[in-house]
ChimeraX commands (.cxc) that place a marker at each C-alpha (Angstrom):
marker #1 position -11.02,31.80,19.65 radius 0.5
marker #1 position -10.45,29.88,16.57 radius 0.5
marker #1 position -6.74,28.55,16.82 radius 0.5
marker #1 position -6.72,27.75,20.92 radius 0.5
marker #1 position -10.35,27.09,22.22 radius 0.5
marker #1 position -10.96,25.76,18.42 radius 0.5
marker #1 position -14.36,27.32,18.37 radius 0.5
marker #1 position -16.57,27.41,14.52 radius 0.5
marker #1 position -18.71,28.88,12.93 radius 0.5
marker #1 position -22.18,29.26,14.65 radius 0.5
marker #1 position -20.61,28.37,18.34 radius 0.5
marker #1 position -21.85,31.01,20.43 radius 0.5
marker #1 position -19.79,33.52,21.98 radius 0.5
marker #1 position -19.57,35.72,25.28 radius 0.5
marker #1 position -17.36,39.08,24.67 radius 0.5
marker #1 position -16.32,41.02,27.85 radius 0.5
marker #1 position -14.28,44.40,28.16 radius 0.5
marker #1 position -12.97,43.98,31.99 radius 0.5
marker #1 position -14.76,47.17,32.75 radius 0.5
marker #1 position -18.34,45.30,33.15 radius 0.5
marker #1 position -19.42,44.96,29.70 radius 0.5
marker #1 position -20.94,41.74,28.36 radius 0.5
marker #1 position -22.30,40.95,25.13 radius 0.5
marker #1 position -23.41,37.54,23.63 radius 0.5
marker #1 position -23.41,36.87,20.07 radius 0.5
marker #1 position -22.08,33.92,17.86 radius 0.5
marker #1 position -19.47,33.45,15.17 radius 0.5
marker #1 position -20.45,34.21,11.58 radius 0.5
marker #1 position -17.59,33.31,9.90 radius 0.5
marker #1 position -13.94,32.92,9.81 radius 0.5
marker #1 position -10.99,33.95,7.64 radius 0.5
marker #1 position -7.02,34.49,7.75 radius 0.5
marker #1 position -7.56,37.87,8.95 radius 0.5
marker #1 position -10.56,37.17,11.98 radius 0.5
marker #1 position -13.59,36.43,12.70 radius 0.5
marker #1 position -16.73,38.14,12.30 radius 0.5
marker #1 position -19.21,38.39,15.34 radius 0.5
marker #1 position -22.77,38.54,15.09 radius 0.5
marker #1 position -24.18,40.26,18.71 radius 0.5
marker #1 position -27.57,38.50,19.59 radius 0.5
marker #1 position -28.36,41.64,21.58 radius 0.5
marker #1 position -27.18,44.93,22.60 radius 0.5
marker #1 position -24.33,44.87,25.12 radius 0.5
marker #1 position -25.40,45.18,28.97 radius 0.5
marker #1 position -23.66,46.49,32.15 radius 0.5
marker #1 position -22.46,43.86,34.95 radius 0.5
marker #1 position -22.35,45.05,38.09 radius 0.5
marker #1 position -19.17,44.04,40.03 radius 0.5
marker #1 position -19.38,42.33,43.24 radius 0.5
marker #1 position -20.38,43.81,46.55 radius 0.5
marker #1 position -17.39,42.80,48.54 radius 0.5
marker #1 position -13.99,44.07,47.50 radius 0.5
marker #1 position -10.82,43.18,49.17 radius 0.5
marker #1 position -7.55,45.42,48.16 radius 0.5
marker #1 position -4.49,43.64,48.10 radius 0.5
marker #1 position -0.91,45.14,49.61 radius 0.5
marker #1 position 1.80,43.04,49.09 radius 0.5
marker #1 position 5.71,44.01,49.34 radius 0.5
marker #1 position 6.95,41.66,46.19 radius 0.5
marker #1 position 9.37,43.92,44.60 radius 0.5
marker #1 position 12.19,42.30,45.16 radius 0.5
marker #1 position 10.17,38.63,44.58 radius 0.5
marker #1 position 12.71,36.86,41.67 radius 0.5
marker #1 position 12.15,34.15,38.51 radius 0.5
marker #1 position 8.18,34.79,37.99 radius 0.5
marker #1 position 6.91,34.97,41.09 radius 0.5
marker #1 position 5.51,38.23,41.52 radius 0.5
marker #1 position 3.49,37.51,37.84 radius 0.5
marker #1 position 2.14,34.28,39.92 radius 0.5
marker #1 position 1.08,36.17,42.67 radius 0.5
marker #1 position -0.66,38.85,40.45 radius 0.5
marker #1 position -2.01,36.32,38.28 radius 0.5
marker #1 position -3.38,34.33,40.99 radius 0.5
marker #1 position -4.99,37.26,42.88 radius 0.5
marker #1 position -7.25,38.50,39.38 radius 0.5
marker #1 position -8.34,35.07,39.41 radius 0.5
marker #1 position -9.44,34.70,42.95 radius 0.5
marker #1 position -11.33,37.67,42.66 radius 0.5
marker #1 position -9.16,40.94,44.21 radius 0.5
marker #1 position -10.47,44.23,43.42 radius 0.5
marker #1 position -6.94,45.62,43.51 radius 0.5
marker #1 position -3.26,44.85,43.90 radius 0.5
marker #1 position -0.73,47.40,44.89 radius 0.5
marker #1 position 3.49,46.79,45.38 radius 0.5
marker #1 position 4.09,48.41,48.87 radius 0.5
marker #1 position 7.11,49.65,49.52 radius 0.5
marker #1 position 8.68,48.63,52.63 radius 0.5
marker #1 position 12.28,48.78,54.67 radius 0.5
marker #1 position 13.14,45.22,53.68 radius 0.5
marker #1 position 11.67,45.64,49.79 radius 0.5
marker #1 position 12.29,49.09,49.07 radius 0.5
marker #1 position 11.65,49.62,45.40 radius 0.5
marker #1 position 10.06,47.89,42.24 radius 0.5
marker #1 position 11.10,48.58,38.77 radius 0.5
marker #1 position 9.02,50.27,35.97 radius 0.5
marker #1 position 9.47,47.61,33.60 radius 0.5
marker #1 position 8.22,45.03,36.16 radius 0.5
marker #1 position 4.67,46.93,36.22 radius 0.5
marker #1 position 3.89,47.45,32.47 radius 0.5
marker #1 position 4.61,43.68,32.64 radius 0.5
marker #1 position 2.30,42.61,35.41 radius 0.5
marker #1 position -0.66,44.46,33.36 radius 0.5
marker #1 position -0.07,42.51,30.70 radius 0.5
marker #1 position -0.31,38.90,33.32 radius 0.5
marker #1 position -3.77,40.75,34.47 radius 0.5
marker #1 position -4.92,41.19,31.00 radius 0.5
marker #1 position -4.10,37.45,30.12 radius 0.5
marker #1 position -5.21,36.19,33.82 radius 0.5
marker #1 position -8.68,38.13,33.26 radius 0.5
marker #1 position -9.63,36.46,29.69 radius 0.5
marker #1 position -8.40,32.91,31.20 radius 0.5
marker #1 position -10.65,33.52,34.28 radius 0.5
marker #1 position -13.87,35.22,32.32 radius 0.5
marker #1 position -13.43,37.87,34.49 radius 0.5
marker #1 position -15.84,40.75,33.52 radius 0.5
marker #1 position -14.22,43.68,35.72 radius 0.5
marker #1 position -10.07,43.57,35.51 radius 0.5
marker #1 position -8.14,44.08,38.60 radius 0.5
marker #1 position -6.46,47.45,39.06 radius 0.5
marker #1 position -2.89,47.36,39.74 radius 0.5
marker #1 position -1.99,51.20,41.58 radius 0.5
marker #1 position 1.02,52.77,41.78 radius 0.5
marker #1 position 3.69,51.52,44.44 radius 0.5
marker #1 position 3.05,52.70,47.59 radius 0.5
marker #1 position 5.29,53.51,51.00 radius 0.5
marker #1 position 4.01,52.41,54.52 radius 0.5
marker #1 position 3.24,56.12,55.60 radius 0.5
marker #1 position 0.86,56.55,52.56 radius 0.5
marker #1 position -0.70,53.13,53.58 radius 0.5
marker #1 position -1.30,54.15,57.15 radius 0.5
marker #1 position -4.45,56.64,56.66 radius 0.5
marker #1 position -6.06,53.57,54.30 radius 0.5
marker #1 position -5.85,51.29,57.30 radius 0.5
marker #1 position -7.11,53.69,59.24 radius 0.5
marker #1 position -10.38,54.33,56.90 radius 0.5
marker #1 position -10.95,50.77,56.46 radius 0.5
marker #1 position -13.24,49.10,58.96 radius 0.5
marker #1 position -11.27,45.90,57.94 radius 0.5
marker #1 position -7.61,45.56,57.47 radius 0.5
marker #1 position -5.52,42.31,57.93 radius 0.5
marker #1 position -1.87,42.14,58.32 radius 0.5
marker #1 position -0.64,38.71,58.06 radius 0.5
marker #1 position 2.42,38.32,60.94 radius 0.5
marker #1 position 4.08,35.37,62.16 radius 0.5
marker #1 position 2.52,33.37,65.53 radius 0.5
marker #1 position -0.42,35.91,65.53 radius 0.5
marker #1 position -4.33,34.88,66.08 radius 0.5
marker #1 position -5.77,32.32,63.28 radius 0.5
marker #1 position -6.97,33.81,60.62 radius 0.5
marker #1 position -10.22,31.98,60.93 radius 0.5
marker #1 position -10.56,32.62,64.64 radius 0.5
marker #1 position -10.44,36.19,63.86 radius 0.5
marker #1 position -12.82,36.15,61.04 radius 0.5
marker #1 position -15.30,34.57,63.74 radius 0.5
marker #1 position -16.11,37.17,65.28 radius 0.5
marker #1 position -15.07,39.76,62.78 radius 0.5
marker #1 position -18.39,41.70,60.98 radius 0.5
marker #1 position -19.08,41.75,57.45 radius 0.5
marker #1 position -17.73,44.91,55.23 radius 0.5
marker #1 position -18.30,45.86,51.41 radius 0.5
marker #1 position -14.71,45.59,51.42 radius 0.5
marker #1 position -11.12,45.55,53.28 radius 0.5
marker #1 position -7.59,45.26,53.04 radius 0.5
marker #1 position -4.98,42.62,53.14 radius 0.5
marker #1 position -1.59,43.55,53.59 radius 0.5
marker #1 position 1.53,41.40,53.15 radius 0.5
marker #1 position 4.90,41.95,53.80 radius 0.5
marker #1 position 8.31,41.16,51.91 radius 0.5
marker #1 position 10.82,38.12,52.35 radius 0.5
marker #1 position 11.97,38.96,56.02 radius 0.5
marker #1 position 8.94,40.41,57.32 radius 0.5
marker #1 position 7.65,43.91,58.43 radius 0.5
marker #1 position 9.94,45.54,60.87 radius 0.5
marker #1 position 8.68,45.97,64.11 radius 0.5
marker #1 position 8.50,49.63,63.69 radius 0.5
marker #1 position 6.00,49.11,60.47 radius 0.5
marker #1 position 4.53,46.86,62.27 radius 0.5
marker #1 position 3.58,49.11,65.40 radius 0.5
marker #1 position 2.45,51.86,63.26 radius 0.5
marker #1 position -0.14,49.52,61.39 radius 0.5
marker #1 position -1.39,47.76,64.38 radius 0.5
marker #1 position -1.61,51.57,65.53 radius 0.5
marker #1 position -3.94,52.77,62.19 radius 0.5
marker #1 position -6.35,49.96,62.67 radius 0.5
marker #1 position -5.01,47.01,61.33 radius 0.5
marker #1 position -5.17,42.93,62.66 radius 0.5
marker #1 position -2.88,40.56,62.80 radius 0.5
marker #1 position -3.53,37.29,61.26 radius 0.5
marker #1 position -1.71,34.38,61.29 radius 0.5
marker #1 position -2.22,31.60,58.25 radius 0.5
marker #1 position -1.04,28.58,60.23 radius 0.5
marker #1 position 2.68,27.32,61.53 radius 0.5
marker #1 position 4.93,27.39,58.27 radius 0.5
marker #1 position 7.08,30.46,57.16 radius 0.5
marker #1 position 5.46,31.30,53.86 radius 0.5
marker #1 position 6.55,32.69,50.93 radius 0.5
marker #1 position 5.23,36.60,49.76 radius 0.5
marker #1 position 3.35,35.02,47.21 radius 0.5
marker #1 position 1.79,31.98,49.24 radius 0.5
marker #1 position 0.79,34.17,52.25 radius 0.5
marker #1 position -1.26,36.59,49.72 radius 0.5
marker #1 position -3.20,33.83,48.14 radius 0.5
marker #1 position -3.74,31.82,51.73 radius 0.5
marker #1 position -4.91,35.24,52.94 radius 0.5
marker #1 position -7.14,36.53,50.04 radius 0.5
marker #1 position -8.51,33.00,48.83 radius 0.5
marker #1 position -10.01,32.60,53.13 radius 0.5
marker #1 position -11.30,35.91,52.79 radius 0.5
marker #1 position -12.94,35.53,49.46 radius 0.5
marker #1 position -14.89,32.46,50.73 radius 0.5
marker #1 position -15.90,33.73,53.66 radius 0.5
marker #1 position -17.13,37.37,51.81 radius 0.5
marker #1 position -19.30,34.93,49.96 radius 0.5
marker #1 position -20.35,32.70,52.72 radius 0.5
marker #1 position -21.37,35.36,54.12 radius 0.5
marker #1 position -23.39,36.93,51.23 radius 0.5
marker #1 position -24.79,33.32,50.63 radius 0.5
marker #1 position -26.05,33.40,54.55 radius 0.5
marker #1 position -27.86,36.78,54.21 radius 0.5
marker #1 position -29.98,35.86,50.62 radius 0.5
marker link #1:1,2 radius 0.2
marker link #1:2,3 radius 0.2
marker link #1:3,4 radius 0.2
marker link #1:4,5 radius 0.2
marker link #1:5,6 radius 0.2
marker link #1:6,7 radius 0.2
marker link #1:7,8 radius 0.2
marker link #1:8,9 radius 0.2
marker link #1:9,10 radius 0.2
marker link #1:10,11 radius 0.2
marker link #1:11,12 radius 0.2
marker link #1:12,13 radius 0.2
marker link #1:13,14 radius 0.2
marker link #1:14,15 radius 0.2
marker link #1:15,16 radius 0.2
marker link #1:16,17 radius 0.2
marker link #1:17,18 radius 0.2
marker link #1:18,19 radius 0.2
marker link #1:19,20 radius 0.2
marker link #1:20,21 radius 0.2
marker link #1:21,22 radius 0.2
marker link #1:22,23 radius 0.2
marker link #1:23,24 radius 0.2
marker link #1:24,25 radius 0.2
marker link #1:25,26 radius 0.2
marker link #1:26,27 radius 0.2
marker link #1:27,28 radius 0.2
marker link #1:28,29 radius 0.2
marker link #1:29,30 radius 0.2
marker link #1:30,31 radius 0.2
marker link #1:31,32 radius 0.2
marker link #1:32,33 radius 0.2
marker link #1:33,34 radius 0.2
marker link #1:34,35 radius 0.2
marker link #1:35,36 radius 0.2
marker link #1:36,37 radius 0.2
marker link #1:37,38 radius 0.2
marker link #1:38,39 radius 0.2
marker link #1:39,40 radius 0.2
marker link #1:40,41 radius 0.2
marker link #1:41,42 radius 0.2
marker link #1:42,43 radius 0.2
marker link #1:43,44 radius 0.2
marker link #1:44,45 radius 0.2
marker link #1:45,46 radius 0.2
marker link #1:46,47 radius 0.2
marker link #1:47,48 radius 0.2
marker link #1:48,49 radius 0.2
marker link #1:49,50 radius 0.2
marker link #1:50,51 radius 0.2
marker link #1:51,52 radius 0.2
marker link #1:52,53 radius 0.2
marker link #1:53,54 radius 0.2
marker link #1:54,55 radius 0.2
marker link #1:55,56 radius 0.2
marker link #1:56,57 radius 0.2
marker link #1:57,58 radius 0.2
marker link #1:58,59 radius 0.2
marker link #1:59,60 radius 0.2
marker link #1:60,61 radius 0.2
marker link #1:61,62 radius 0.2
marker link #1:62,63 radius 0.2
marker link #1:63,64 radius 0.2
marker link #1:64,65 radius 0.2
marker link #1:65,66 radius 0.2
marker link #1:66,67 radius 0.2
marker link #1:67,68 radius 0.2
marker link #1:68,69 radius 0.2
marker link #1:69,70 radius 0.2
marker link #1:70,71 radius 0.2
marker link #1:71,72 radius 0.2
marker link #1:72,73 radius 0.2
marker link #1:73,74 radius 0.2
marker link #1:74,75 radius 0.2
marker link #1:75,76 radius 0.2
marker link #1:76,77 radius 0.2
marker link #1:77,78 radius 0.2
marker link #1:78,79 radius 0.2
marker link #1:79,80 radius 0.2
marker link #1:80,81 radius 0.2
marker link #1:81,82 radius 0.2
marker link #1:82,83 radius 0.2
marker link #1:83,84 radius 0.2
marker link #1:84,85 radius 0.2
marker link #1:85,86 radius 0.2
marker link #1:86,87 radius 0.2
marker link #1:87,88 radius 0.2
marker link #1:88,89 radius 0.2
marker link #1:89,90 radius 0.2
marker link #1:90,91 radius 0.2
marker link #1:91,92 radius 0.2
marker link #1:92,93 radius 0.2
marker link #1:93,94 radius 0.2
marker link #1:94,95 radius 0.2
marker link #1:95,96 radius 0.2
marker link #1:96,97 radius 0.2
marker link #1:97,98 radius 0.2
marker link #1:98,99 radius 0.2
marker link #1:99,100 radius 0.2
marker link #1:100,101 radius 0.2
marker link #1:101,102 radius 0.2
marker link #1:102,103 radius 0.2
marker link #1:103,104 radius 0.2
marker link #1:104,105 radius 0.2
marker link #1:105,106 radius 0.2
marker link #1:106,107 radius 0.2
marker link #1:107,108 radius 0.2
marker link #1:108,109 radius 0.2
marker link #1:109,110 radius 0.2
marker link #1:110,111 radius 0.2
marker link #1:111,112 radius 0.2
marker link #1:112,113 radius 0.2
marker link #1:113,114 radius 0.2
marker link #1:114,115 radius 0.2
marker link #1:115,116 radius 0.2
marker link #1:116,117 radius 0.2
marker link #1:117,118 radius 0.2
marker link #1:118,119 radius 0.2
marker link #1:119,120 radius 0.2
marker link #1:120,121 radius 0.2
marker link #1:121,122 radius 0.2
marker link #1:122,123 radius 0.2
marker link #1:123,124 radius 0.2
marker link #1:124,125 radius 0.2
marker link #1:125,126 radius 0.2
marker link #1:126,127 radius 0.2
marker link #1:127,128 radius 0.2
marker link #1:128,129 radius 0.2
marker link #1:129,130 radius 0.2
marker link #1:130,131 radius 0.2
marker link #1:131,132 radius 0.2
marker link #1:132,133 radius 0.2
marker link #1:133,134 radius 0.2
marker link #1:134,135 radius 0.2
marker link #1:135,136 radius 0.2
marker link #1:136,137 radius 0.2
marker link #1:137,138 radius 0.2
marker link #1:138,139 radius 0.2
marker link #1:139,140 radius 0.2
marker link #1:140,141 radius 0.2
marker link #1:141,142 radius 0.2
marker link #1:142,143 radius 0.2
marker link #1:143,144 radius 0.2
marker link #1:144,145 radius 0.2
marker link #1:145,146 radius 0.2
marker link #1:146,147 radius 0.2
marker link #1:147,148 radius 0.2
marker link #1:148,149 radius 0.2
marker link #1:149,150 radius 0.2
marker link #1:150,151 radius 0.2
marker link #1:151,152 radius 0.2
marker link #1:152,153 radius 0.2
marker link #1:153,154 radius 0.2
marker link #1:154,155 radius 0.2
marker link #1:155,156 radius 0.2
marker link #1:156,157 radius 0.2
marker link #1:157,158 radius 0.2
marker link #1:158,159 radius 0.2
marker link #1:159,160 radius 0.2
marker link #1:160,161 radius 0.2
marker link #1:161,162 radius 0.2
marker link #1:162,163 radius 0.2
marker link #1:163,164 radius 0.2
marker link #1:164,165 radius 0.2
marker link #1:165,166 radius 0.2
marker link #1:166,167 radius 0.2
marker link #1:167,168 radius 0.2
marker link #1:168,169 radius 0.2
marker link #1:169,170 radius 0.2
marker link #1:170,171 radius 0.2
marker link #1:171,172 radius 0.2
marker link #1:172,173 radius 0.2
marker link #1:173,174 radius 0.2
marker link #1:174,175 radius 0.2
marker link #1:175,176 radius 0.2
marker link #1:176,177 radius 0.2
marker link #1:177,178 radius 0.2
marker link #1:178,179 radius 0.2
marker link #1:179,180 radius 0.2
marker link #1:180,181 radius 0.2
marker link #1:181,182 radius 0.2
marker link #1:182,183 radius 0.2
marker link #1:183,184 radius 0.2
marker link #1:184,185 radius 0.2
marker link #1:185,186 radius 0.2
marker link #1:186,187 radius 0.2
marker link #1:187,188 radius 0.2
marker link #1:188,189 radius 0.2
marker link #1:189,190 radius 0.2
marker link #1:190,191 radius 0.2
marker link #1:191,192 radius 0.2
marker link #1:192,193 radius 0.2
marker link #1:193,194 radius 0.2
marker link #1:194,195 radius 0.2
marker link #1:195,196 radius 0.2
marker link #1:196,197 radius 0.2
marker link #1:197,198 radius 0.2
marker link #1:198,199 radius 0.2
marker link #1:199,200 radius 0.2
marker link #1:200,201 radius 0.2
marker link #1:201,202 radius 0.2
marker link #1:202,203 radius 0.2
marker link #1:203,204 radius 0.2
marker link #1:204,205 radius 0.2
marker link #1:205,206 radius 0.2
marker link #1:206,207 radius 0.2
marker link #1:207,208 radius 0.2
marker link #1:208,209 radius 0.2
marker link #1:209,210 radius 0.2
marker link #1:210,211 radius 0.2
marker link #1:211,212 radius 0.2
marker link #1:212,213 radius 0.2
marker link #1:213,214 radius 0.2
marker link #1:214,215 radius 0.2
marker link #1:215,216 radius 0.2
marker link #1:216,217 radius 0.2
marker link #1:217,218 radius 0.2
marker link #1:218,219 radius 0.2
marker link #1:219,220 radius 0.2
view
């Protein structure tokens, strides 16, 4: 607070625990060894946001930084959850990898102000993925030459929340394909260029975030 955002004493300040807790308070004063916080009130409870999209994306084998980007980039868009699937073409991802993308969520949620973190789960396989589709009134599965995204989302009805799946560098196979298609899923295609893992997820998840809330917006 002090050495980056070069805050005083008296400047007021907004603590937050990623778990929906908010308190407001300024700083008293400041030493070599902190600061001490004054609360102007007892802590309170933020609800998190009605509409929560889940985030499946095969980056495991994703190289120099770019699976941290894509995590990164989805706690500050807004994603409820992120979780490495496991696929044919990106088979594994390493422990070390995941204590490390907590740590990018922890530093992404402070830079954004989020008040609720975003959970990263376990890596999951395709077959443990399939009865999650199929629960979901809303699942997109973003696939080369299929139907706009924003043509689908036209006549598509508004959920509390809904998956987004991505696959690895070289796509789904058409087997994986087939059996998600199969649970429930749509395909939806984010325009003519091959994207990356990482730009696919954010195309896909920043679309759906503003239309979640053009939606809410419409309906106040």
């Amino acid at each position: 607070m002090t050495k980056v955002l070069r805050l005083g004493v008296n400047d007021r300040v907004e603590l937050f625990n990623g778990k929906g807790g908010l308190i407001e308070g300024c700083i008293q004063s400041i030493d070599r060894t902190g600061v001490d916080f004054v609360a102007f009130e007892d802590p309170k409870l933020v609800l998190p946001q009605s509409t929560q999209w889940h985030v499946f994306a095969s980056f495991g084998t994703l190289k120099g930084g770019r699976a941290d980007w894509l995590v990164e980039k989805c706690t500050e868009l807004g994603a409820n959850s992120v979780t490495p699937l496991l696929t044919e073409r990106s088979p594994s991802i390493s422990e070390n990898r995941v204590d490390r993308l907590q740590r990018v969520i922890l530093a992404a949620a402070k830079q954004c102000q989020r008040l609720h973190e975003m959970t990263l789960n376990p890596p999951t396989k395709i077959v443990s993925l399939l009865p999650i589709v199929a629960q979901s009134k809303l699942s997109f599965v973003a696939l080369a030459e299929a139907t706009p995204v924003i043509s689908v989302l036209t006549s598509s009805r508004k959920e509390p929340s809904g998956l987004i799946i991505i696959g690895p560098e070289g796509d789904f196979t058409e087997k994986e394909v087939n059996m998600m298609i199969a649970a429930g899923a749509t395909a939806v295609g984010l325009g003519p260029h091959r994207l990356r893992v990482e730009t696919a997820t954010v195309a896909l998840l920043a679309t759906l975030m503003l239309w979640s809330d053009s939606q809410q917006t419409s309906n106040i």
